[in-house]
C-alpha positions in Angstrom: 41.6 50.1 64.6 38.7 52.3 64.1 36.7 49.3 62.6 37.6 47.0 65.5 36.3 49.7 67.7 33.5 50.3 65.7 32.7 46.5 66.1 33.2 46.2 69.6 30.5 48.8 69.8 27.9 47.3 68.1 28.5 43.9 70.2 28.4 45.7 73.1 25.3 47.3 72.1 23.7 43.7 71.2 24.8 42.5 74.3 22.4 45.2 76.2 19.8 45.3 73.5 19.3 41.2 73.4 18.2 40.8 77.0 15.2 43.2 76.7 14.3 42.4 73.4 13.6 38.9 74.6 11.7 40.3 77.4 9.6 42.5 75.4 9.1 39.5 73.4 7.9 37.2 76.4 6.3 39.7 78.0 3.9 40.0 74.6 3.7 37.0 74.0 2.3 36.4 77.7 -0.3 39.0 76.7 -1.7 37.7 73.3 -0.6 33.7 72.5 -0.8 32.4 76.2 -3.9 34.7 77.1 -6.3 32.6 79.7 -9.8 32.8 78.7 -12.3 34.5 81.1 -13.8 31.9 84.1 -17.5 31.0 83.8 -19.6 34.0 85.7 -20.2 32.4 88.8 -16.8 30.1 88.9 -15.5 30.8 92.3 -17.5 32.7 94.6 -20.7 30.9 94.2 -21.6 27.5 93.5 -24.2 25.6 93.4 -24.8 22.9 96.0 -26.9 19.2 95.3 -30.2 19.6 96.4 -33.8 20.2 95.6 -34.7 23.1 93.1 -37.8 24.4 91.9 -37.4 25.1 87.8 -38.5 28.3 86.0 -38.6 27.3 82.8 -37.5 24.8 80.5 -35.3 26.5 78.2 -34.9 23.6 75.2 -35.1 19.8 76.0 -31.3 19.5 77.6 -31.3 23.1 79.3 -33.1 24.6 82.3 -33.2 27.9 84.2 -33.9 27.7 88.3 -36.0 30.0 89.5 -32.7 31.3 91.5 -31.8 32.1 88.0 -29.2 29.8 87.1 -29.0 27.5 84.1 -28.8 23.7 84.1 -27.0 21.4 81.6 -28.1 17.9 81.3 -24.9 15.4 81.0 -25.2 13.5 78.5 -27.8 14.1 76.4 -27.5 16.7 73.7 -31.7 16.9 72.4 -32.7 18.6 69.1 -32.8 22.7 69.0 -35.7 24.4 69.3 -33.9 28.1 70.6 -30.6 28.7 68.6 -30.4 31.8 67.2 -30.5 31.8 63.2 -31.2 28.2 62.9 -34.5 26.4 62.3 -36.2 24.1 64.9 -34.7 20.5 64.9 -36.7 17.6 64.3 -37.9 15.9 67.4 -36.7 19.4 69.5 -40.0 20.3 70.5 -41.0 16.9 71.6 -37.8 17.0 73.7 -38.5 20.6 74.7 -42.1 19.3 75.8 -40.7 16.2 77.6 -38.5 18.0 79.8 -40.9 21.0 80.4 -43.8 18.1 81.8 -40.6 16.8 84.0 -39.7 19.9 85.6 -43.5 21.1 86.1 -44.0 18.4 88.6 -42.6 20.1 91.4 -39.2 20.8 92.5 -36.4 18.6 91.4 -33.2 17.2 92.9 -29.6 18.1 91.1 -26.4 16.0 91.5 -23.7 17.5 90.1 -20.3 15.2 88.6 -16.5 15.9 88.0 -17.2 19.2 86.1 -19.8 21.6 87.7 -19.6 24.0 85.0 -19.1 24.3 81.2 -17.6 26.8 79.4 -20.7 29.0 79.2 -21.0 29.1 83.1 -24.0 26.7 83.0 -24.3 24.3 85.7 -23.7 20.6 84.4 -26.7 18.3 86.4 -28.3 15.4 86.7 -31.6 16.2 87.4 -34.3 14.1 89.3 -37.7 13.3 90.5 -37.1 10.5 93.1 -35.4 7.9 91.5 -36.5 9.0 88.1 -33.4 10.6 86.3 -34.7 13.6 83.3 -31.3 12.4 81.7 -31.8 9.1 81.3 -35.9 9.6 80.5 -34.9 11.8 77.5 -32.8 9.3 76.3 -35.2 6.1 76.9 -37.9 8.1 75.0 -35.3 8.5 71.5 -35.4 12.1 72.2 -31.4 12.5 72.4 -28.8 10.2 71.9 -26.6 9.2 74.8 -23.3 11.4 75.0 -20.5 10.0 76.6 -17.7 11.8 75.0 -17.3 14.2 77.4 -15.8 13.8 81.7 -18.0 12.7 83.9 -18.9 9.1 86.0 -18.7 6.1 83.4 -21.2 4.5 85.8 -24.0 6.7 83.9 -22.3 6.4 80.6 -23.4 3.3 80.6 -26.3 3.8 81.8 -27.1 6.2 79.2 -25.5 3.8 76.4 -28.1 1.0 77.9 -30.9 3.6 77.3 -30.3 4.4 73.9 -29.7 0.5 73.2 -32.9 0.0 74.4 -34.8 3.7 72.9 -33.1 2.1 69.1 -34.2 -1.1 69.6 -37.9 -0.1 70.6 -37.2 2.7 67.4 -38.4 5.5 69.9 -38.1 9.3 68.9 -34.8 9.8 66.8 -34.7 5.9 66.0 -37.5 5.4 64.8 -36.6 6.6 60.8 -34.0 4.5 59.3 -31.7 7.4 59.1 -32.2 9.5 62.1 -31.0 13.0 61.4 -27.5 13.1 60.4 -26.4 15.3 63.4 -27.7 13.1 66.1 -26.5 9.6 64.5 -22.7 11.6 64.0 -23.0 12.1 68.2 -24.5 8.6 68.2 -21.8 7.0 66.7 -18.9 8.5 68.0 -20.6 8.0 72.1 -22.1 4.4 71.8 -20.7 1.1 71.8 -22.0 -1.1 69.2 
């Protein structure tokens, strides 16, 4: 009889103990597994509306900083690296760097902005223009980055960026012009380009 109490006991215990262990269990798991990364730094209360800017700097070939101090991200181009920490300077990054910098220096620009306004690093994700000229596009026509179309935004200017890669490898411009362009940017190539 003792026993059988003894067991009742510890069933009843279990039947207390259970519920809040699974709670304690959710309630970490919320905490450390299903954690939400932090939002961009100006995600929300601020964003930045198409219009005409005037550029501070080029910071590398595919990234610019607005005098208003906000920082641009081409769509799809991805040019050589002239600024990463640790790393050495890309082939064809300070031509791209020097291309973009002339662009920009012209007088303000005009940004258009896609599906995605931001990436992950809070940078503002643009096309950027002169009239009808597109920076994009330009840095792509010249072989200075290939056309990136891996990522969400209009497949209007997907293909136009395909078309101006076509034609920037066919004319061996920049990055096509050695029979094996550096194996980073033929990789990125490859994987956003129809044959």
């Amino acid at each position: 009889m003792a026993s059988l109490r003894r067991a009742y006991r510890a069933v009843a215990v279990w039947r207390l103990a259970l519920p809040l262990v699974v709670v304690a269990l959710l309630v970490a798991a919320r905490f450390t597994i299903w954690r939400t990364p932090a939002a961009p730094p100006t995600t929300g209360a601020h964003l930045l509306a198409e219009g005409q800017y005037t550029v501070a700097r080029a910071v590398d070939g595919d990234t610019l900083e607005l005098a208003t101090g906000e920082r641009i991200r081409l769509f799809g181009v991805d040019t050589p690296e002239t600024v990463e920490p640790n790393k050495p300077v890309e082939p064809w990054g300070p031509e791209a760097a020097a291309f973009t910098r002339s662009f920009v220096e012209q007088g303000p620009v005009s940004l258009t902005f896609d599906r995605e306004r931001q990436d992950k690093y809070g940078r503002y994700l643009a096309y950027v223009w002169r009239g009808d000229v597109l920076l994009n596009e330009q840095l792509i026509l010249a072989g200075l980055s290939p056309a990136v179309t891996y990522f969400p935004y209009s497949v209007a200017m997907k293909d136009r960026f395909r078309d101006a890669q076509r034609a920037a490898k066919k004319a061996k411009r920049g990055l096509w012009q050695d029979s094996q362009p550096e194996e980073r940017h033929s990789d990125r190539a490859m994987k956003s380009t129809a044959p």
